[in-house]
N, C-alpha and C positions, 0 to 999 in steps of 0.2 A: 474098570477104572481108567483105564485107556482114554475111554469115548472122555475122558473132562480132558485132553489135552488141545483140542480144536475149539472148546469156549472157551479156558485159558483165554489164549492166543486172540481170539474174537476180544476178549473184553478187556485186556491188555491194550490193542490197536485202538481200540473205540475212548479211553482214556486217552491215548494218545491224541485223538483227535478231540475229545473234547477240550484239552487243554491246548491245543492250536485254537481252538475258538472261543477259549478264553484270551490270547494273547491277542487275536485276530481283534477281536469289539475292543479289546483296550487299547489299541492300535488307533483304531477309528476315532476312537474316544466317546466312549461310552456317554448316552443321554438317553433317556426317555425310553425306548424298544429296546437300543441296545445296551443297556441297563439290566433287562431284560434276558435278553439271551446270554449276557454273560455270567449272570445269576447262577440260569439255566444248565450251561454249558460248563458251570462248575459242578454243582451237583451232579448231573450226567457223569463227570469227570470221576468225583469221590463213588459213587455207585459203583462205576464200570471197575477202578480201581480195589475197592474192596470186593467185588465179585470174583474177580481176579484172585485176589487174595485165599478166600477162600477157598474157590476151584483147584489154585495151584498147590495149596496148600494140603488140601485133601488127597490130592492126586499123588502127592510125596508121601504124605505119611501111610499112604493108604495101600499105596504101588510103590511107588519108584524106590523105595528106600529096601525092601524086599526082592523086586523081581530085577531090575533096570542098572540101579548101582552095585551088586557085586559082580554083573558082567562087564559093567566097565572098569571095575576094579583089577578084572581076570584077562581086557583085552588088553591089543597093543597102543590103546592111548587111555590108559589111566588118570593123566592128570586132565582127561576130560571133566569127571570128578570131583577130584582133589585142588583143581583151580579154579574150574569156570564154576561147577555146583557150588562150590563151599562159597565163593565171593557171591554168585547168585543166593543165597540165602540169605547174605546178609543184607543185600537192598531192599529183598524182598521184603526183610523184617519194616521196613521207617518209612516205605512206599506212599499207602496209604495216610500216613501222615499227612507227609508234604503234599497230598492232594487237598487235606482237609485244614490247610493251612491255605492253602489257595483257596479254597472255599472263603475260608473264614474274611481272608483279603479281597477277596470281591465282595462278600456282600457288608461288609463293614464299610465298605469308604462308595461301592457303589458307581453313586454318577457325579460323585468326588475325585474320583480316579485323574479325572482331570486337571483338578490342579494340585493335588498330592504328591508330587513328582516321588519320594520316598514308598508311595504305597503304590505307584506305578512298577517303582524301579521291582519290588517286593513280588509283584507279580509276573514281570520276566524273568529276573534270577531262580525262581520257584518252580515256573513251567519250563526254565531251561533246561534247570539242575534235573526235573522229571523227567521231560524227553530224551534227555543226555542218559539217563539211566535206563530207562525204557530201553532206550535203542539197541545200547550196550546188553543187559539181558535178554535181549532177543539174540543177538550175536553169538550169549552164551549158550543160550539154548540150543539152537544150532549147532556150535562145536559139542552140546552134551549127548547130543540125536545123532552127531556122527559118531562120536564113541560110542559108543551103542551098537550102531550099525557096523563098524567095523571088527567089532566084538563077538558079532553072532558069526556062526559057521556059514563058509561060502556054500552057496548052492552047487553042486554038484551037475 
């Protein structure tokens, strides 16, 4: 169960990045091609996102909730946990939403984007509010990987 924590993490980033190149062509100002890739570059976005979803999802119920959380439990930073895990679960939960909200906002308005200021504005606050989470649960993740580590018996 382990080996899902490295495409986790792969298909986490790769959302990230498609929803920079969603923000990137709406930037540009989407016409014609780049219409196109930002289409593109959303769907990549909602996939990567739900694939995430699932892998990370899997990898909790399936491990981490058995083997990973009662050592963190038992080490000296518990509220690795008790903080970062429990607030990580709940992003996790509405994640895939707000991709497919951003979805929904590019290919609705398109190569309208342009003059839609409202449905511009819809798709920076959206890919902000994601990346700003994104980032942040990576962060989490991190402090949940050192508790963890700090948890298990030193090497001898």
């Amino acid at each position: 169960m382990t080996v899902l924590i490295a495409p986790h993490v792969v298909m986490g980033e790769l959302a990230v990045l498609a929803i920079l190149w969603v923000v990137v062509e709406v930037i540009r100002g989407p016409s014609g091609a780049g219409v196109l890739r930002a289409k593109g570059a959303s769907v990549l976005g909602a996939v990567a996102m739900f694939g995430e979803w699932i892998l990370a999802g899997t990898y909790y119920t399936g491990y981490y909730g058995k083997n990973v959380k009662p050592v963190i439990l038992k080490g000296p930073w518990p509220w690795a946990h008790s903080i970062f895990m429990e607030a990580k679960e709940h992003f996790f939960l509405f994640m895939p939403f707000l991709s497919v909200v951003l979805l929904a906002v590019v290919w609705q308005y398109g190569g309208r984007l342009n003059e839609n200021r409202g449905a511009r504005f819809m798709v920076y606050a959206v890919a902000g509010v994601s990346i700003l989470i994104l980032a942040i649960t990576a962060i989490m993740g991190y402090m949940i990987s050192n508790g963890y580590r700090e948890a298990l018996p030193s090497p001898k």
